[in-house]
Each structure stands twice: as structure tokens, then as C-alpha cells.
C-alpha positions as CSV (number, residue, x, y, z in Angstrom):
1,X,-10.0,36.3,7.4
2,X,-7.1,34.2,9.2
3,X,-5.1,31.9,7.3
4,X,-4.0,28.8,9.5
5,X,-2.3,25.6,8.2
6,X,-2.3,22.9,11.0
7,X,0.1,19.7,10.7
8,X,1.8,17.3,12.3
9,X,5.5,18.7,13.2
10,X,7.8,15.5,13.7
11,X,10.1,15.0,16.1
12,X,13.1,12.5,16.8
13,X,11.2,11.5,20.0
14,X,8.1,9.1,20.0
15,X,5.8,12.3,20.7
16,X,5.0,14.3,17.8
17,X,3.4,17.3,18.4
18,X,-0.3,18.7,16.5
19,X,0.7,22.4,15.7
20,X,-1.4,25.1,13.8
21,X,0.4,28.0,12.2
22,X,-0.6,31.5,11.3
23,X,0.6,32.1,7.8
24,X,0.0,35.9,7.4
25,X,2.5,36.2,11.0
26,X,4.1,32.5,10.9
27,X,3.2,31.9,14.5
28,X,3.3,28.4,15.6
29,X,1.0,27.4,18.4
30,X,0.7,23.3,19.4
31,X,-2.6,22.6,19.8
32,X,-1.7,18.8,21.5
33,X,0.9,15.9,22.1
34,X,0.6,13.1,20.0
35,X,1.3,9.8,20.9
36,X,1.5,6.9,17.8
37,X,2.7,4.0,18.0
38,X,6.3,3.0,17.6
39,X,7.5,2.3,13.6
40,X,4.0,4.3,12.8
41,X,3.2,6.9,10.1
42,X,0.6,9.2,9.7
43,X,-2.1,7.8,7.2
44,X,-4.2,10.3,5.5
45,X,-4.7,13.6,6.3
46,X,-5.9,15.5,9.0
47,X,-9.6,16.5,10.0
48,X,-10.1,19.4,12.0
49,X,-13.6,21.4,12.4
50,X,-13.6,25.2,12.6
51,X,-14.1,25.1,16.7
52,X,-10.8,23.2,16.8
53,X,-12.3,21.0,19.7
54,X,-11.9,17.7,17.5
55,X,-9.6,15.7,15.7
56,X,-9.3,13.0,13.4
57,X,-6.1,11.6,12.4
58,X,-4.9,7.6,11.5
59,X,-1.4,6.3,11.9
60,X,-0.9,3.0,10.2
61,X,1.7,0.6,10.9
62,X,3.9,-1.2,8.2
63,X,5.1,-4.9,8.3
64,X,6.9,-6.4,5.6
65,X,9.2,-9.1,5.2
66,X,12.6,-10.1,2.2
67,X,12.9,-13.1,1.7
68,X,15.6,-14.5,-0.1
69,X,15.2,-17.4,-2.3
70,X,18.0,-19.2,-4.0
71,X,18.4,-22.9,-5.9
72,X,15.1,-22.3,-8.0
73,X,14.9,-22.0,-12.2
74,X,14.5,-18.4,-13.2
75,X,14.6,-19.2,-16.7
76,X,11.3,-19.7,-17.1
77,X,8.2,-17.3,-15.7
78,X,6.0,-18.9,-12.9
79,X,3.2,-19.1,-15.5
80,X,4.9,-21.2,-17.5
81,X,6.2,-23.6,-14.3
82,X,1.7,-23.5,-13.7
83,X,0.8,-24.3,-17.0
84,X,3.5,-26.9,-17.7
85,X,1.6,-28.6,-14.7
86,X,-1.4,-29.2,-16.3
């Protein structure tokens, strides 16, 4: 029985590349080109059947924001600012 591990090699490109690897030999064969959007990362793992004529794979993109706030009383918790209110 073959041993094969099949990822996602990276590259500094926008194409990444689906590879599968023989791990008794350490031949590495790409099985497709994969193109994610821009500022993606891969989300999950990968599903691959045995006939290797499918794939399922997400990519996710993050958005966050700082925001910097200043001039505001940090002496007391915003609980206490809430209940102070009432």
C-alpha cells in the first residue's frame, strides 16, 4: 500500500500549487494550479477521494481594522460606565 500526503505547497506568487507526495520515495507530483484570492488563506483542510478526480478546499479572507482611541476614562471598566447609567 502507497503512502501519499497531498497539500498545498505555497508559493510567493498568487498561484499556489495542489501537490501530492509519495512518502516511501518523496516524489512530488502537482496535481493542479490554484488560484485564491489575493490576502486569502487556506481554511480547513483538504478533501480528496481515492480517485483523485475531486477536490474540496476553502480559502477564507480576513478583514480587520485598529482603531485607536484616545481622550476617554480608562479608570473605570465599561461595565461600570453601563451601570452608572442606570
Amino acid at each position: 500500500m502507497r503512502s501519499i500526503l497531498t497539500g498545498i505547497r505555497r508559493r510567493k506568487t498568487p498561484f499556489q500549487r495542489l501537490v501530492s507526495i509519495d512518502v516511501k520515495s518523496g516524489v512530488e507530483k502537482q496535481l493542479a494550479t490554484l488560484d485564491p484570492p489575493p490576502d486569502s488563506i487556506l481554511a480547513g483542510r483538504i478533501s480528496l477521494p481515492p480517485d483523485g478526480n475531486r477536490l474540496a478546499v476553502s480559502f477564507v479572507r480576513q478583514h480587520g481594522k485598529i482603531y485607536m482611541l484616545e481622550g476617554f476614562d480608562e479608570s473605570t471598566s465599561w461595565l461600570d460606565r453601563l451601570i452608572r447609567r442606570f
